[in-house]
Every structure is written in structure tokens, then in C-alpha cells.
N, C-alpha and C positions, 0 to 999 in steps of 0.2 A: 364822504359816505360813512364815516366810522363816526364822526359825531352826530349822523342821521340815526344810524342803527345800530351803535353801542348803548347800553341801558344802564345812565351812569347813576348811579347810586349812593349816598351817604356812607363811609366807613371801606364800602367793597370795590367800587369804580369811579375815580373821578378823572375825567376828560379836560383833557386843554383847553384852555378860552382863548377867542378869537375877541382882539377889541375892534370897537366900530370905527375904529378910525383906520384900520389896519386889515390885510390881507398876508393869513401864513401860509409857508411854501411848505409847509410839512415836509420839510428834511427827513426827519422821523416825527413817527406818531407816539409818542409819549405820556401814561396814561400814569395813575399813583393807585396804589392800591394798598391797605391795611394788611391785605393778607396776599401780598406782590409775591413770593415765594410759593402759594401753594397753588395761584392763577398760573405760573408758569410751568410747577408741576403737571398741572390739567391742559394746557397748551402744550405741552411735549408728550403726552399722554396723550395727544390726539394728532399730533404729527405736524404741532404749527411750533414752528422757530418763533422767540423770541430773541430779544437782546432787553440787557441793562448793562445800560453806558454809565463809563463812571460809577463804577460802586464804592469808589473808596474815596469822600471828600480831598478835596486839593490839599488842604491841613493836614493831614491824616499819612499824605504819598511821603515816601521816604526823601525824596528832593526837596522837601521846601521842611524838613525834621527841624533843620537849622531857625527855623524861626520861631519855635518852641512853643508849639500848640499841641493841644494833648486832645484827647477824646471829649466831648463836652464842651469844647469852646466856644463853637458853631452848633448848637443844638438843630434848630431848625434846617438847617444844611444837612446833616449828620439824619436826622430823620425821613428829608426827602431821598435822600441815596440810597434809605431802606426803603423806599415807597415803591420808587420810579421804576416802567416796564416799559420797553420799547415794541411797538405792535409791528407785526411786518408790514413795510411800506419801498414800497419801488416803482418805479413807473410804469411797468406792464401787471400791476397789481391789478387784477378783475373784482367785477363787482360778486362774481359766485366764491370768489377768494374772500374777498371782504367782508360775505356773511358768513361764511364758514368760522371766520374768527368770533363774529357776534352771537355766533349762534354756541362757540366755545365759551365763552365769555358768560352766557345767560346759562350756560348747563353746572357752569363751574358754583356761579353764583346761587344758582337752584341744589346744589350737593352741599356746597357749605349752609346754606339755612337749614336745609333737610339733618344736618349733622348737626347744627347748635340745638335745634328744636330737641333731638332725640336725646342729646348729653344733658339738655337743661333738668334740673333734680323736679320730682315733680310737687306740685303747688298743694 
């Protein structure tokens, strides 16, 4: 239901892919976002829990320091653990739950344009 009724977007929402050879169990729902910190600001601002798993690449955790990877090694790693937002996802999760988040999702996305529109210097 979340990649029926989430409105994923270039820079603001990108959604998980599903390949055609393949069926995911959505463990979690896992989405990336540009601006992943101020969507969960806005998801906690309307009383939906997130998670972000793993925020601190494997390179990064003090356990594996010994192998002498510094910030920047893994760029693209390092970039998704700023992206990545985990949506609520459990098995009595309802479909009026489900849009509540997409409907969080499309208001957040509608406040952030509304706010770049207004900052941009004018033409």
C-alpha cells in the first residue's frame, strides 16, 4: 500500500524497488530522502514514529576503528545513512494508518515547496 499511495518524488521521496523477479517481505519500509531529517521532524509533529536504522555506517562504528577507515571512504554508504527513513511497518498496520502517513508525507512535501517558493530571492 505505501508504494501505491506514497508520492515519490525526485530529491524529496524515493521509495524502494521491487525487482520482477522477486517478492519483498518489507521487513521495514524504507524510503531515502534529501531532506530525511525535517520529513521526520513533520512525522513526529503529527504523532507518526519513525525509525532510522543504522545511522552510523559500519566503517564509522567504533568496533571495526581498527581497520582504519575514516569519514569519506564509503561516500555513497555515508550518504545513504543520511538519506534513509524507516516508515511504520508491522503486521496489524491498517490501510487508514497507511494513509495517514501518506497523507504526512504529501503535507510535509507541500510545506517544503511552499517554503523554498517563498525563500527563493525574487526574479
Amino acid at each position: 500500500r505505501y508504494s501505491q499511495w506514497l508520492p515519490a518524488s525526485e530529491g524529496f521521496l524515493r521509495l524502494p524497488r521491487e525487482m520482477d523477479y522477486a517478492h519483498h517481505v518489507y521487513h521495514l519500509y524504507v524510503v531515502q530522502s534529501e531532506m530525511r531529517d525535517a520529513l521526520q521532524s513533520d512525522f513526529n509533529s503529527a504523532g507518526i514514529q519513525t525509525g532510522i536504522h543504522y545511522p552510523v555506517p559500519i566503517h564509522l562504528q567504533p568496533a571495526y576503528a581498527f581497520l582504519g577507515y575514516e569519514r569519506g571512504s564509503f561516500p555513497v554508504t555515508e550518504q545513504q545513512a543520511a538519506r534513509v527513513l524507516s516508515l511504520p511497518m508491522f503486521p496489524e498496520l491498517t490501510d487508514e494508518q497507511i494513509n495517514r502517513v501518506a497523507e504526512a508525507v504529501h503535507d510535509s512535501q507541500s510545506s517544503r515547496q511552499r517554503a523554498s517558493i517563498m525563500s527563493a530571492p525574487p526574479a
